[in-house]
N, C-alpha and C positions, 0 to 999 in steps of 0.2 A: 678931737674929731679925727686925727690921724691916724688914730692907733684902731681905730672903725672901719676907715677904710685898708689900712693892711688886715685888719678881722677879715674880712669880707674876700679882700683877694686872695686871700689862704683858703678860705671857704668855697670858692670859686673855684678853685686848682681842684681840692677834693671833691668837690660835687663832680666838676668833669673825668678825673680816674673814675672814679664809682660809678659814671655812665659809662666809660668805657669798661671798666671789667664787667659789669654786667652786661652792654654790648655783648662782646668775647664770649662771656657764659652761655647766652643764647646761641651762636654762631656755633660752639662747638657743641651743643643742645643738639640745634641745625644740624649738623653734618654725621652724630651718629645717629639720630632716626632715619637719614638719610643710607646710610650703611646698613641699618639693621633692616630697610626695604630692599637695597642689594642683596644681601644674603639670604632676604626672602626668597627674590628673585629666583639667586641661582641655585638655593635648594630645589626647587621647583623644576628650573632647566634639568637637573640633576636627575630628579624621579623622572621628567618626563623622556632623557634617553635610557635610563634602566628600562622603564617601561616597553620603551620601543624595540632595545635590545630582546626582552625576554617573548614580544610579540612574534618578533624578527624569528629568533630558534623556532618558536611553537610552530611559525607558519613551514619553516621550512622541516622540522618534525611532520609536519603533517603531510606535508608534498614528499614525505620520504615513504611514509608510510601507505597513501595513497599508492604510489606507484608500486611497493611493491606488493600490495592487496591484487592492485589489476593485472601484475604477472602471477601471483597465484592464482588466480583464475582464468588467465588466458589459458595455463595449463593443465587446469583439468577439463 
């Protein structure tokens, strides 16, 4: 009957590694979907100041070009 209960507590010991690496596995599961939403993220941030940026020129393209339409025409 001895030799059953040391079976069992070696059984024991391995059931609980085996829940903790699989624990572990998930956790680190966890944390790169977690990353791979960050770097959604900041792709995202990313286009959205390029965007801004090339707004930014256009508008100011365009205030350059307004102005100097309305000095060509002041002068004629």
């Amino acid at each position: 009957m001895s030799i059953l209960y040391k079976a069992a507590g070696w059984g024991s010991i391995f059931a609980i590694l085996a829940l903790i690496v699989t624990f572990l596995k998930q956790i680190i599961a966890l944390v790169s979907q977690i990353l791979a939403l960050i770097s959604f993220f900041m792709f995202a941030i990313k286009i959205l100041v390029v965007l801004t940026f090339i707004v930014l020129i256009g508008a100011v393209g365009f205030m350059i070009f307004r102005s100097w339409d309305k000095n060509r025409r002041a002068e004629v």
